[in-house]
PyMOL commands that place a pseudoatom at each C-alpha (Angstrom):
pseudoatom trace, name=CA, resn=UNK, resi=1, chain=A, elem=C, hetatm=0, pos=[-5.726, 20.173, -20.501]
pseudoatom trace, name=CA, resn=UNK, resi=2, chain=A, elem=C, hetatm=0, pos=[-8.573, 19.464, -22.462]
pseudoatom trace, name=CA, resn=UNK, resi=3, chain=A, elem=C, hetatm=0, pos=[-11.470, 17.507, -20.722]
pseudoatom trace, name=CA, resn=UNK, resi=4, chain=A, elem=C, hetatm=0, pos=[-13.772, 17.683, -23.290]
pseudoatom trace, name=CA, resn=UNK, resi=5, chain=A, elem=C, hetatm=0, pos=[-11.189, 15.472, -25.151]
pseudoatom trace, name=CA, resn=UNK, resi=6, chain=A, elem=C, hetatm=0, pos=[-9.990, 13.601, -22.290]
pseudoatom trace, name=CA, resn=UNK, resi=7, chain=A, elem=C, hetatm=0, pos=[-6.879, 14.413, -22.850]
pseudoatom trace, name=CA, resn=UNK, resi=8, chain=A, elem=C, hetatm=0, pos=[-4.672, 14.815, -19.711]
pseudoatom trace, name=CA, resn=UNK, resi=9, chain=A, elem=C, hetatm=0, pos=[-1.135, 17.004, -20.310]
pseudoatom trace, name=CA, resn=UNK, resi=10, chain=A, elem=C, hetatm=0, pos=[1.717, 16.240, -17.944]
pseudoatom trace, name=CA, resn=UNK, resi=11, chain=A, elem=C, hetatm=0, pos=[4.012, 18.543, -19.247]
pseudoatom trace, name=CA, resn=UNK, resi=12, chain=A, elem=C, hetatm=0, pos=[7.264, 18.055, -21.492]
pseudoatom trace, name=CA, resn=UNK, resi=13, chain=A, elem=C, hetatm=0, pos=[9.546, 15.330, -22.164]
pseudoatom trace, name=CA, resn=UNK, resi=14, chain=A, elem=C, hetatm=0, pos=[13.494, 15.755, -22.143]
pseudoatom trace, name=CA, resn=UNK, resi=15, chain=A, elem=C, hetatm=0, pos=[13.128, 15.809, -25.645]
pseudoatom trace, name=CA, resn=UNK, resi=16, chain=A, elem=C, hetatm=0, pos=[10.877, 18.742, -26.140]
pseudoatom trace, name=CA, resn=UNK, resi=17, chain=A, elem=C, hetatm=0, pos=[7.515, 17.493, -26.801]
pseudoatom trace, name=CA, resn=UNK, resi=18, chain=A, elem=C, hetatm=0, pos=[4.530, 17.339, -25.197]
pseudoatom trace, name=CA, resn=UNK, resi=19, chain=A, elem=C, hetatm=0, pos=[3.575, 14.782, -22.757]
pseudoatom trace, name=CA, resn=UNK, resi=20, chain=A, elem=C, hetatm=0, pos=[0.038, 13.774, -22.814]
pseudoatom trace, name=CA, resn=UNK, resi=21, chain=A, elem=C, hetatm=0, pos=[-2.014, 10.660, -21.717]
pseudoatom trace, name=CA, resn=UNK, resi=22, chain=A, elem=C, hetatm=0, pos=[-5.746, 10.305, -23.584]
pseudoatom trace, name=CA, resn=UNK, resi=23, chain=A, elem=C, hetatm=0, pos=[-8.333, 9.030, -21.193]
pseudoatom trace, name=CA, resn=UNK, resi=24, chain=A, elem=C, hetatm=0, pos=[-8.493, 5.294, -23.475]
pseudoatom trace, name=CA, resn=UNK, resi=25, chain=A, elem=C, hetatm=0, pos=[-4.543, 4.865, -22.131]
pseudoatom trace, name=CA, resn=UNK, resi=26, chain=A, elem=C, hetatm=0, pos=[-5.635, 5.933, -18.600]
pseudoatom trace, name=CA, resn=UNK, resi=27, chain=A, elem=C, hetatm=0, pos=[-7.597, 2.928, -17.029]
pseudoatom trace, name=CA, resn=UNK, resi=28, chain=A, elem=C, hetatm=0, pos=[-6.865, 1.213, -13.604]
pseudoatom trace, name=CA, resn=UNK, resi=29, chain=A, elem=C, hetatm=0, pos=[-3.567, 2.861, -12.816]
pseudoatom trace, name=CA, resn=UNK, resi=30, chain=A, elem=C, hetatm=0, pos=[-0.132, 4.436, -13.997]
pseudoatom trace, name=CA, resn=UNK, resi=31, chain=A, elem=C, hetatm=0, pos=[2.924, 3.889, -12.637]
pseudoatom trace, name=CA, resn=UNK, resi=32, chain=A, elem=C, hetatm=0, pos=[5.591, 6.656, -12.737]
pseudoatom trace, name=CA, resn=UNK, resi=33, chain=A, elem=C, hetatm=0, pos=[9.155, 5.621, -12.191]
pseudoatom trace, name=CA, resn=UNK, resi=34, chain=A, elem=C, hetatm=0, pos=[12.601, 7.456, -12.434]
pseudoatom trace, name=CA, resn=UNK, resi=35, chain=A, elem=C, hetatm=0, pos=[13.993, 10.796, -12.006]
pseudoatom trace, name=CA, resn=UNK, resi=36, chain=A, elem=C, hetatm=0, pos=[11.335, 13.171, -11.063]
pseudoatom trace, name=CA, resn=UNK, resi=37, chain=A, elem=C, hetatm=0, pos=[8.671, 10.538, -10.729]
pseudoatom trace, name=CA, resn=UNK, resi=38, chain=A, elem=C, hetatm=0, pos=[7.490, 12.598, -7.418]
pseudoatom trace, name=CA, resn=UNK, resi=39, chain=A, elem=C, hetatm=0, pos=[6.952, 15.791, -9.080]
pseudoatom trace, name=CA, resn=UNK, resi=40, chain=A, elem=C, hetatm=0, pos=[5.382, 14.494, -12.527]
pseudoatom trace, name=CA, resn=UNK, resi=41, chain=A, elem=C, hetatm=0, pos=[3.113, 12.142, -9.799]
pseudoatom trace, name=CA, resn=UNK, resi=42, chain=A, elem=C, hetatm=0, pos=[1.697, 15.196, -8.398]
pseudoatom trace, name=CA, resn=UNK, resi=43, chain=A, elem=C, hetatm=0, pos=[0.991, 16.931, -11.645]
pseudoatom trace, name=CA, resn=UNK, resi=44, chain=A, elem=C, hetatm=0, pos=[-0.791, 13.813, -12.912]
pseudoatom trace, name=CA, resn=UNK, resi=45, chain=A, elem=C, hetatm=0, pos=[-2.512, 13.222, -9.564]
pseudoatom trace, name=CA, resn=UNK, resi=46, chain=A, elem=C, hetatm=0, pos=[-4.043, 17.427, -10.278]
pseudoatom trace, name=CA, resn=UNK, resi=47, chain=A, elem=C, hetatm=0, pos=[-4.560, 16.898, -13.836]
pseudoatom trace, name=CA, resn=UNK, resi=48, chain=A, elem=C, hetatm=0, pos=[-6.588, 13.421, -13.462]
pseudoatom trace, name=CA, resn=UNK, resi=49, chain=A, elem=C, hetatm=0, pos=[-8.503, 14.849, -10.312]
pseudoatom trace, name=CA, resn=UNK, resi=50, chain=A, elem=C, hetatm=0, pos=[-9.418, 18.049, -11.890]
pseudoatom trace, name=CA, resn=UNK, resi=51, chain=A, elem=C, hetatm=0, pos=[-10.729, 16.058, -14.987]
pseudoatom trace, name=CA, resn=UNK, resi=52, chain=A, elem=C, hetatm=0, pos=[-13.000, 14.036, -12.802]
pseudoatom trace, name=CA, resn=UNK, resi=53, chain=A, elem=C, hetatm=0, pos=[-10.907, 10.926, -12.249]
pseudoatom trace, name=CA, resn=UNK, resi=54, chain=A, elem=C, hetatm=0, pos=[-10.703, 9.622, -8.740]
pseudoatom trace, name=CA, resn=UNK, resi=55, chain=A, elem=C, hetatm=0, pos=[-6.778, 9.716, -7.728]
pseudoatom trace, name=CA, resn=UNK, resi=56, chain=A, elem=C, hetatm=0, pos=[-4.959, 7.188, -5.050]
pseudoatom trace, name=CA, resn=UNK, resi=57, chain=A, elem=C, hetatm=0, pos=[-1.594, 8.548, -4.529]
pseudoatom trace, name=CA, resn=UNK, resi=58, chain=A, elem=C, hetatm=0, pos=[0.678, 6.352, -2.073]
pseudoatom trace, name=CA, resn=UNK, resi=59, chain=A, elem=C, hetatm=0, pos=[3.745, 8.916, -1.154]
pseudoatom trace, name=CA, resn=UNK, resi=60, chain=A, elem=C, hetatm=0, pos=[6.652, 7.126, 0.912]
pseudoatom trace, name=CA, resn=UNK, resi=61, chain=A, elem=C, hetatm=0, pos=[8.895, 10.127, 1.041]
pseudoatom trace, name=CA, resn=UNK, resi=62, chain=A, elem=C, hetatm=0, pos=[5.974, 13.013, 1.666]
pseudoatom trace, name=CA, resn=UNK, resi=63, chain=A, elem=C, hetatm=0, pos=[6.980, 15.237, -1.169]
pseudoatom trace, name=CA, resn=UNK, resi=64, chain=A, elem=C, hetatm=0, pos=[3.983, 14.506, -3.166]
pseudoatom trace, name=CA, resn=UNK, resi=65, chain=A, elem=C, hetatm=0, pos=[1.793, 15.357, -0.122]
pseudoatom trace, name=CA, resn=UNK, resi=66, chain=A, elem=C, hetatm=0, pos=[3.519, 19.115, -0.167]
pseudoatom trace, name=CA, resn=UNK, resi=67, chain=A, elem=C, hetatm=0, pos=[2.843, 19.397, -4.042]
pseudoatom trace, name=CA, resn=UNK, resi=68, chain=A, elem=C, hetatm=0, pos=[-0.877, 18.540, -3.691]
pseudoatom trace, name=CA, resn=UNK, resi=69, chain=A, elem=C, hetatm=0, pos=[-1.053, 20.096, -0.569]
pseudoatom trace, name=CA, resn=UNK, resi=70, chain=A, elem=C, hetatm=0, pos=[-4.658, 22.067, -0.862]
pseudoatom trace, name=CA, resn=UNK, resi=71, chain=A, elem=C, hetatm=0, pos=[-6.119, 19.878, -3.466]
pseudoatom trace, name=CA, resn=UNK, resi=72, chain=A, elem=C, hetatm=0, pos=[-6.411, 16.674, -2.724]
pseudoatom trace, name=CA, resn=UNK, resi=73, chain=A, elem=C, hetatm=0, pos=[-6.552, 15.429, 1.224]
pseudoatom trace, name=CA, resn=UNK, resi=74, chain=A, elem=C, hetatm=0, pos=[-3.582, 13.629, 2.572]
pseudoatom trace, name=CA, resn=UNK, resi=75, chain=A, elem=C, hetatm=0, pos=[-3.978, 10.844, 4.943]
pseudoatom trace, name=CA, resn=UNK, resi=76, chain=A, elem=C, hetatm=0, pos=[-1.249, 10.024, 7.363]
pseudoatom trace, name=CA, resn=UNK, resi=77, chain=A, elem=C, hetatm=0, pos=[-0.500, 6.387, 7.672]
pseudoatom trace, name=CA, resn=UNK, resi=78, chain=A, elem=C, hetatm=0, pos=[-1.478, 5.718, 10.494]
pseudoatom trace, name=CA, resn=UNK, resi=79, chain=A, elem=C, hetatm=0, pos=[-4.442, 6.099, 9.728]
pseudoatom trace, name=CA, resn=UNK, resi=80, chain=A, elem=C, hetatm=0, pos=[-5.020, 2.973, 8.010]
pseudoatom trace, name=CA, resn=UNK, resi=81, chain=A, elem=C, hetatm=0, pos=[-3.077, 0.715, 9.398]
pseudoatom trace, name=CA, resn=UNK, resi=82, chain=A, elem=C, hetatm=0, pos=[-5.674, -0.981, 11.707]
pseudoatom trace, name=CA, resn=UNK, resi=83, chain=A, elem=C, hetatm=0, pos=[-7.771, -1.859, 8.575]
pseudoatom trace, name=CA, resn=UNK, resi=84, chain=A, elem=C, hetatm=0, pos=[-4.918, -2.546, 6.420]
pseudoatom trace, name=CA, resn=UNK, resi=85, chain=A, elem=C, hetatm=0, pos=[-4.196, -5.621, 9.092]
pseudoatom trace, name=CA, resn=UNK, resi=86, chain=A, elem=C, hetatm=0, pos=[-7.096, -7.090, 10.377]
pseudoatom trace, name=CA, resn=UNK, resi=87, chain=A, elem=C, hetatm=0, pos=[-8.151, -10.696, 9.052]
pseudoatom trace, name=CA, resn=UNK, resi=88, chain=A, elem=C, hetatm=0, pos=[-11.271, -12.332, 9.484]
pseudoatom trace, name=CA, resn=UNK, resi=89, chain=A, elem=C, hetatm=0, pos=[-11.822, -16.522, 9.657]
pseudoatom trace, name=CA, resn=UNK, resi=90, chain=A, elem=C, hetatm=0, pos=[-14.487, -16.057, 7.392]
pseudoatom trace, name=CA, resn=UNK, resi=91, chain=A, elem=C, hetatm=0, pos=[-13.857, -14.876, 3.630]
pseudoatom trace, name=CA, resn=UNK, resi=92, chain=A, elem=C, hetatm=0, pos=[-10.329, -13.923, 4.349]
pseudoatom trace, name=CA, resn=UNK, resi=93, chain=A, elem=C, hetatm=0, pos=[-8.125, -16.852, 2.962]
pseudoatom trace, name=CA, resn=UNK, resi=94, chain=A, elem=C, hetatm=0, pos=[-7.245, -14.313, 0.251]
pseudoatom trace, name=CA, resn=UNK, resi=95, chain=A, elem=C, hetatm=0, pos=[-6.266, -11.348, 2.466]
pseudoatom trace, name=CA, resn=UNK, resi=96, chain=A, elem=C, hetatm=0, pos=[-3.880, -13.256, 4.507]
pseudoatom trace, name=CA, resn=UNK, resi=97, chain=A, elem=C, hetatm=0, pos=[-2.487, -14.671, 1.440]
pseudoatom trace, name=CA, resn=UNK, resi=98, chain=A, elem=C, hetatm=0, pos=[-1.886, -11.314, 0.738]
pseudoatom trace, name=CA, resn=UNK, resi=99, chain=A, elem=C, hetatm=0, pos=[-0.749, -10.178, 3.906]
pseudoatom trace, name=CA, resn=UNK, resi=100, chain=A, elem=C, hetatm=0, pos=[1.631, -13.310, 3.834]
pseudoatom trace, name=CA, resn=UNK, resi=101, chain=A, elem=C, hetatm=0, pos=[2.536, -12.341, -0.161]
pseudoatom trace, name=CA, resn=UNK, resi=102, chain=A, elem=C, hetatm=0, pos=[3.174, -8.775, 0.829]
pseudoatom trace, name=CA, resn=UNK, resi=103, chain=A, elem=C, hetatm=0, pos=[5.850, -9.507, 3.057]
pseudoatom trace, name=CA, resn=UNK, resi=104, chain=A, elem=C, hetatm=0, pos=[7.784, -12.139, 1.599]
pseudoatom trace, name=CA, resn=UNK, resi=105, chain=A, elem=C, hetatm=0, pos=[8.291, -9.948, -1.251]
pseudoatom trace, name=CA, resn=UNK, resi=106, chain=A, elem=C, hetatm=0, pos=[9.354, -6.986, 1.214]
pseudoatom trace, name=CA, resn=UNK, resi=107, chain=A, elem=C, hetatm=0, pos=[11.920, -9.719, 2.851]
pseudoatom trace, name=CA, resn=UNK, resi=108, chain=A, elem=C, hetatm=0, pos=[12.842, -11.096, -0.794]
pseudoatom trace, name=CA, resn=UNK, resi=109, chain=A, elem=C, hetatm=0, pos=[11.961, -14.844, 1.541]
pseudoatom trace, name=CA, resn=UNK, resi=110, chain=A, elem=C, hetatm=0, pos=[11.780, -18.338, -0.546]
pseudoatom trace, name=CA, resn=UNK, resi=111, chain=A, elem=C, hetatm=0, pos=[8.271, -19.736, -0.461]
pseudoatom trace, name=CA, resn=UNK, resi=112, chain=A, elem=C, hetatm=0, pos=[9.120, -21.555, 2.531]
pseudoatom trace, name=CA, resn=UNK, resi=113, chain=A, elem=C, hetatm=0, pos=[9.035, -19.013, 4.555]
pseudoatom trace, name=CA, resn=UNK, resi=114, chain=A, elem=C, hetatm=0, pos=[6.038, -17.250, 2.932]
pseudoatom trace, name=CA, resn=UNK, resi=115, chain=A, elem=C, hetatm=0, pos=[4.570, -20.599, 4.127]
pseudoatom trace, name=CA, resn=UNK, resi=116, chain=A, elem=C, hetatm=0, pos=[5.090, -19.780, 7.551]
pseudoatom trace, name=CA, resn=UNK, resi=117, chain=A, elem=C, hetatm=0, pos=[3.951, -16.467, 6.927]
pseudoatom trace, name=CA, resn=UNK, resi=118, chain=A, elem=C, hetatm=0, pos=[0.907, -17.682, 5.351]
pseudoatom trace, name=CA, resn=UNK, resi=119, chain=A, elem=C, hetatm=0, pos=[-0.125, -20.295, 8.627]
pseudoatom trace, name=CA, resn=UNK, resi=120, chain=A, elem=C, hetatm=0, pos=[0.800, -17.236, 10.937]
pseudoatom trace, name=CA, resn=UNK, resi=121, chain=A, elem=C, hetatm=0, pos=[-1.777, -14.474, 8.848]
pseudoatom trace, name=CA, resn=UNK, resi=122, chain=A, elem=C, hetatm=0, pos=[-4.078, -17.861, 9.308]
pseudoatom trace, name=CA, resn=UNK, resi=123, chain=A, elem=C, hetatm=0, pos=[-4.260, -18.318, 12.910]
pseudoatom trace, name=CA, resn=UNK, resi=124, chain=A, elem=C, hetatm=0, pos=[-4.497, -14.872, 13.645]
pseudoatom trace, name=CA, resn=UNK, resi=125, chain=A, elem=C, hetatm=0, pos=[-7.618, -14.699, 11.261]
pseudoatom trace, name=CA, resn=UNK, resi=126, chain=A, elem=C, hetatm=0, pos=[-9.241, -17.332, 13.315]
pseudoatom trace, name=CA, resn=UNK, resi=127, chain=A, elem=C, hetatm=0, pos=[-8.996, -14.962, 16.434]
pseudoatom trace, name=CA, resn=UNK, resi=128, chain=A, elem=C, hetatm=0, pos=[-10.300, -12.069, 14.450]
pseudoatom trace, name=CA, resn=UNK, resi=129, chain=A, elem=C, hetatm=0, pos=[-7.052, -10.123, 15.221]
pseudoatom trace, name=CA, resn=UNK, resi=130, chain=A, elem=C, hetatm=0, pos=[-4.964, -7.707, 13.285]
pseudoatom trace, name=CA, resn=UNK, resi=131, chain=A, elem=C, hetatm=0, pos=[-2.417, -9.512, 10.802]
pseudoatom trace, name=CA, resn=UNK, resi=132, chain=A, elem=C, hetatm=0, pos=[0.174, -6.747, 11.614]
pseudoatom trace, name=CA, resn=UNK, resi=133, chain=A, elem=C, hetatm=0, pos=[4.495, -7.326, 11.561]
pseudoatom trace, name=CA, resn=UNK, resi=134, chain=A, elem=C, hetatm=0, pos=[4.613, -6.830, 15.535]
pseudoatom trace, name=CA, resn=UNK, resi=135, chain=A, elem=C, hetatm=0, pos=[1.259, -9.128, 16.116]
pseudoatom trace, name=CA, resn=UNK, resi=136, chain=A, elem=C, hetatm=0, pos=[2.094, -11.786, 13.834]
pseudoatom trace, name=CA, resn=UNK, resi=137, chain=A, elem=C, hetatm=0, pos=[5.581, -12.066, 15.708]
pseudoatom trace, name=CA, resn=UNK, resi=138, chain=A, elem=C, hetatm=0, pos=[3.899, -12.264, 18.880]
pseudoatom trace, name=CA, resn=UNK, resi=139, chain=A, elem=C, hetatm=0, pos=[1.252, -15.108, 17.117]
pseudoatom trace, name=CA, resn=UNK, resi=140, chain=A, elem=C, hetatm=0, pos=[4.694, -17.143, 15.381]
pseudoatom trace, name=CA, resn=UNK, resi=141, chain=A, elem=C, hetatm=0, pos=[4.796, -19.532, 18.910]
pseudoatom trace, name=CA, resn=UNK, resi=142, chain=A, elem=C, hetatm=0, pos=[1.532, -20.079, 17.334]
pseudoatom trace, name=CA, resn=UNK, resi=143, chain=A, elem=C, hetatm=0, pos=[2.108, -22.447, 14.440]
pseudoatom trace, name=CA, resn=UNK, resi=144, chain=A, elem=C, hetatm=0, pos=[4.590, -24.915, 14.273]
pseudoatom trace, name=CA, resn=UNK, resi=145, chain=A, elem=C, hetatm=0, pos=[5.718, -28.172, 11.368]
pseudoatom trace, name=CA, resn=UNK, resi=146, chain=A, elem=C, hetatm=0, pos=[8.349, -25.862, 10.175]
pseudoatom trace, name=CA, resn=UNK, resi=147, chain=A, elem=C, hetatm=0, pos=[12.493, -25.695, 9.964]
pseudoatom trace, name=CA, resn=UNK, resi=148, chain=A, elem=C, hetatm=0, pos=[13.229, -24.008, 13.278]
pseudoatom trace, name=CA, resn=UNK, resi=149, chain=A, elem=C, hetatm=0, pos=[15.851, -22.050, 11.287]
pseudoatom trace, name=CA, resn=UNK, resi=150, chain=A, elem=C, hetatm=0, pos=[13.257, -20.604, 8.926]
pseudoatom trace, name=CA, resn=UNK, resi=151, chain=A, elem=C, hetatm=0, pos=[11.184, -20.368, 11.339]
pseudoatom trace, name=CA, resn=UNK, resi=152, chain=A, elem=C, hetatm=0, pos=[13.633, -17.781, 13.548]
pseudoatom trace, name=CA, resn=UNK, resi=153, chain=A, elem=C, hetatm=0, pos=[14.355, -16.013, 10.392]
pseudoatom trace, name=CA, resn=UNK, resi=154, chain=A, elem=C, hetatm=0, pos=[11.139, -15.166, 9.349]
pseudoatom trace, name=CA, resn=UNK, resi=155, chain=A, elem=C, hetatm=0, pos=[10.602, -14.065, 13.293]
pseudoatom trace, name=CA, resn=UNK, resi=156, chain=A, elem=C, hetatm=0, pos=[13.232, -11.681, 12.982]
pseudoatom trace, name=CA, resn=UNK, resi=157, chain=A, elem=C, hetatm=0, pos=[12.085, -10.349, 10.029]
pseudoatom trace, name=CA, resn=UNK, resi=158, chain=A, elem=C, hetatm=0, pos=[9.193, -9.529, 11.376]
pseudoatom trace, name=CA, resn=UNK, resi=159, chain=A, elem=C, hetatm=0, pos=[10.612, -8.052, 14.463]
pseudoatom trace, name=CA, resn=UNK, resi=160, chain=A, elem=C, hetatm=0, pos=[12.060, -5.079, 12.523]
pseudoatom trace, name=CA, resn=UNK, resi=161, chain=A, elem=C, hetatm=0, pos=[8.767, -4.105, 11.362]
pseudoatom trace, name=CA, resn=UNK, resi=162, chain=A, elem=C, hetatm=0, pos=[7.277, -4.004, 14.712]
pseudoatom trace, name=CA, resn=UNK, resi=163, chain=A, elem=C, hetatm=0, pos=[6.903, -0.373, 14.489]
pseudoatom trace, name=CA, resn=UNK, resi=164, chain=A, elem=C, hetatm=0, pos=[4.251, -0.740, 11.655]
pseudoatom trace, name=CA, resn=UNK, resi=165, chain=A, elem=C, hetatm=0, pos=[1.658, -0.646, 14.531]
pseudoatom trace, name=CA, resn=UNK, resi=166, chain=A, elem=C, hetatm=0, pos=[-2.306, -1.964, 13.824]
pseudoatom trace, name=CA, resn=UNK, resi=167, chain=A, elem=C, hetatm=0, pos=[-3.369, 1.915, 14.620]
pseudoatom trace, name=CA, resn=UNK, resi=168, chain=A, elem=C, hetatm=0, pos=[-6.166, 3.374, 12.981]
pseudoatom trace, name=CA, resn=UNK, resi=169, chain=A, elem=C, hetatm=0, pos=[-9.905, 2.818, 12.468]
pseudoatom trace, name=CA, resn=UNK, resi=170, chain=A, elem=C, hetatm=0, pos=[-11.788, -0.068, 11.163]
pseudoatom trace, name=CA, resn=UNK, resi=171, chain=A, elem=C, hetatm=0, pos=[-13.614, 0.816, 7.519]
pseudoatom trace, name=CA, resn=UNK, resi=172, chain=A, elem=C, hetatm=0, pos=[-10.781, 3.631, 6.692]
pseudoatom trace, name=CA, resn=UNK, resi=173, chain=A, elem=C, hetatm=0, pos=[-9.529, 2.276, 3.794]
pseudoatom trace, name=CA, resn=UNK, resi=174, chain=A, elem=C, hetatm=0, pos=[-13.186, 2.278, 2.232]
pseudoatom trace, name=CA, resn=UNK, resi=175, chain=A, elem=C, hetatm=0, pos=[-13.909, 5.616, 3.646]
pseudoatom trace, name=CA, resn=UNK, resi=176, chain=A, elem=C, hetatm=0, pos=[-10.278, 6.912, 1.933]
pseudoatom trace, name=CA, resn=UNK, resi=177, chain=A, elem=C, hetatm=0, pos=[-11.696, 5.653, -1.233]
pseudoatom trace, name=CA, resn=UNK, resi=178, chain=A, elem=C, hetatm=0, pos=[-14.568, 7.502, -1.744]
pseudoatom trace, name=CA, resn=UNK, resi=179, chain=A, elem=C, hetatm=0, pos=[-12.288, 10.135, -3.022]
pseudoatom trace, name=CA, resn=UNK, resi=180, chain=A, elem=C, hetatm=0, pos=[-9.382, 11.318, -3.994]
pseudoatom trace, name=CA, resn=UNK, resi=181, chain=A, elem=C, hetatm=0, pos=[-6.419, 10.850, -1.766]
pseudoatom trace, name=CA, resn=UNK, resi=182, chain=A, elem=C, hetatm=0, pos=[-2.803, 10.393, -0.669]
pseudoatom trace, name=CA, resn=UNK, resi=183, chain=A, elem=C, hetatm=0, pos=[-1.746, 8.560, 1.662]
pseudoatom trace, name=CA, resn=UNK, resi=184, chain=A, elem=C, hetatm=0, pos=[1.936, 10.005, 3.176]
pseudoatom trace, name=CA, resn=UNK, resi=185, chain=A, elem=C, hetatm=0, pos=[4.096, 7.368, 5.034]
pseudoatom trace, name=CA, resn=UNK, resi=186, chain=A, elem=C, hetatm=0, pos=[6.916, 9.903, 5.362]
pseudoatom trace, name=CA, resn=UNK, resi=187, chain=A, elem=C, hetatm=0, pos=[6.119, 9.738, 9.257]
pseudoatom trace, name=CA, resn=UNK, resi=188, chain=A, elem=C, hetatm=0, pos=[7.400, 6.220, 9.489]
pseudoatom trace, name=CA, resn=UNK, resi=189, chain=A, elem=C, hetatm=0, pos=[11.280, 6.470, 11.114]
pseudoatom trace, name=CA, resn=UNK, resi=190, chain=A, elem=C, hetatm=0, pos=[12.856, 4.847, 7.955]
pseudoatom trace, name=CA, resn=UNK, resi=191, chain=A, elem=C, hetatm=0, pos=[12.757, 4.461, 3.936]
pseudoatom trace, name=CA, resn=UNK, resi=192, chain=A, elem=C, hetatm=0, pos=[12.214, 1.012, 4.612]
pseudoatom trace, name=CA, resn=UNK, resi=193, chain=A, elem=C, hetatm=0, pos=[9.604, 1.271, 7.051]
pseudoatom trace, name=CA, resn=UNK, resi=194, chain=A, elem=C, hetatm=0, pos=[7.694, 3.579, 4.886]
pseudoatom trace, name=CA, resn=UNK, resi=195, chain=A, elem=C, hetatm=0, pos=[7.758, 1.458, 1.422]
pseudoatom trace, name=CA, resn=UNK, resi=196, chain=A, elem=C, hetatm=0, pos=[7.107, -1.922, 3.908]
pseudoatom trace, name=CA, resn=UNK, resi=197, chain=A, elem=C, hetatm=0, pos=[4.043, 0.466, 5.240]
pseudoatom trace, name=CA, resn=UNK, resi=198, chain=A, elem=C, hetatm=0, pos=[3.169, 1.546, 1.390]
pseudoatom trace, name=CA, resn=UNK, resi=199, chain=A, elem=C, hetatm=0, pos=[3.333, -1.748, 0.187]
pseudoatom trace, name=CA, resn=UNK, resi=200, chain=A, elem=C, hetatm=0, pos=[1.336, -3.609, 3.336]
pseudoatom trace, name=CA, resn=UNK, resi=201, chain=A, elem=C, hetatm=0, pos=[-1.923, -0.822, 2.593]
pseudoatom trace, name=CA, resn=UNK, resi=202, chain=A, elem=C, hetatm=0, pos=[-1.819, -2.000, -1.385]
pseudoatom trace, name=CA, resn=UNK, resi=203, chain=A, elem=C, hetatm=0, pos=[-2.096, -5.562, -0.434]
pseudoatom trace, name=CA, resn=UNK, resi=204, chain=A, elem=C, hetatm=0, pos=[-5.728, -4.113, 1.402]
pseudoatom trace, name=CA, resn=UNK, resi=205, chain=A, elem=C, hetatm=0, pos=[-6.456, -1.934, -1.166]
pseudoatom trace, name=CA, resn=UNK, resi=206, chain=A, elem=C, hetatm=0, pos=[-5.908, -3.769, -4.354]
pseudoatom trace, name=CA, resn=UNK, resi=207, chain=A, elem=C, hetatm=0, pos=[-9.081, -5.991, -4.256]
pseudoatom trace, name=CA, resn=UNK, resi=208, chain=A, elem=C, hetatm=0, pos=[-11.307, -3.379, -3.655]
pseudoatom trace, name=CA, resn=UNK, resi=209, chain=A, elem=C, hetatm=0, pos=[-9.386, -1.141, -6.461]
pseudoatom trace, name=CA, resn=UNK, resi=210, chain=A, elem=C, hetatm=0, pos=[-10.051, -4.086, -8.561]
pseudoatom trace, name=CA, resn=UNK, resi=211, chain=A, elem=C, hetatm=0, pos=[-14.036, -4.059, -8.070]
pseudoatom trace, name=CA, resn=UNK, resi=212, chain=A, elem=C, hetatm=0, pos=[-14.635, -0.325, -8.624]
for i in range(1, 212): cmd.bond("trace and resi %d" % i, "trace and resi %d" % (i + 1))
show_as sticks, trace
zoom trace
């Protein structure tokens, strides 16, 4: 690796040559996908963090955490969470959009029931509460003009997320930011839990990621 150049090498392709990324391709984030992603993750996550780059690593299965175990800090989950949910009345139409966005896409619902979602994330907001799976199922007797059969499915969607609990402290996810970090949700009890949790934190983060 050469930092004068900016130039950050991430080892060898299948086909023999050498894998590099110049700092003028590097700018907001990279996504790695497909076999291996986990291990070429962590190298990149080393590589950009010993070249000065602040690094946001979000590892569902907690391999990543191992490889960068002793470089960068890992943050469990839980951690977060807290943050991650709560929704405030004021300036916080977008989040619960989010929050409402987020989870539709993890239930693959029709914008129906992202409605519902939405008016849930809403009138939890206006209690300055936390917008979490188990709280807005409790909060669904809440808002009503709906289908009653979307309605019940969106309620048991959200029932078998209830484990993704509000825990955590408030300002964590700006404290996390300040450096370079994963965040492991391999403590979560399921796959599923753990890319719902992954995905949930993004929603949170992803505004603030977009003003730095």
């Amino acid at each position: 690796m050469n930092t004068f150049l900016g130039v950050v090498s991430v080892g060898f392709s299948r086909f023999g040559e050498e894998v590099t990324l110049s700092s003028d391709q590097i700018t907001r984030s990279v996504t790695i996908i497909g076999e291996g992603g986990e291990e070429i993750g962590a190298r990149v996550a080393i590589e950009l963090h010993y070249s000065g780059r602040k690094v946001l690593e979000l590892d569902i299965a907690g391999r990543i955490a191992t490889g960068l175990s002793g470089c960068i800090q890992t943050f469990d989950w839980g951690y977060l969470m807290k943050d991650a949910f709560k929704v405030e009345e004021e300036g916080g139409h977008l989040h619960t959009q989010l929050v409402a966005s987020a989870l539709a896409t993890i239930f693959n619902l029709p914008s129906a029931q992202e409605s519902i979602l939405n008016s849930i994330a809403t009138s939890i907001a206006a209690e300055q509460g936390c917008a979490s799976p188990g709280g807005m199922y409790d909060a669904a007797n809440l808002v009503g003009g709906f289908r009653a059969t979307d309605k019940e499915q969106v309620e048991g969607r959200l029932g078998s997320l209830q484990l993704l609990n509000a825990t955590g402290e408030l300002g964590s996810i700006r404290e996390v930011a300040k450096q370079s970090a994963v965040v492991s949700f391999s403590g979560l009890p399921t796959p599923e839990l753990a890319e719902a949790g992954s995905r949930l934190y993004w929603q949170r983060r992803w505004p603030q990621f977009q003003g730095e």
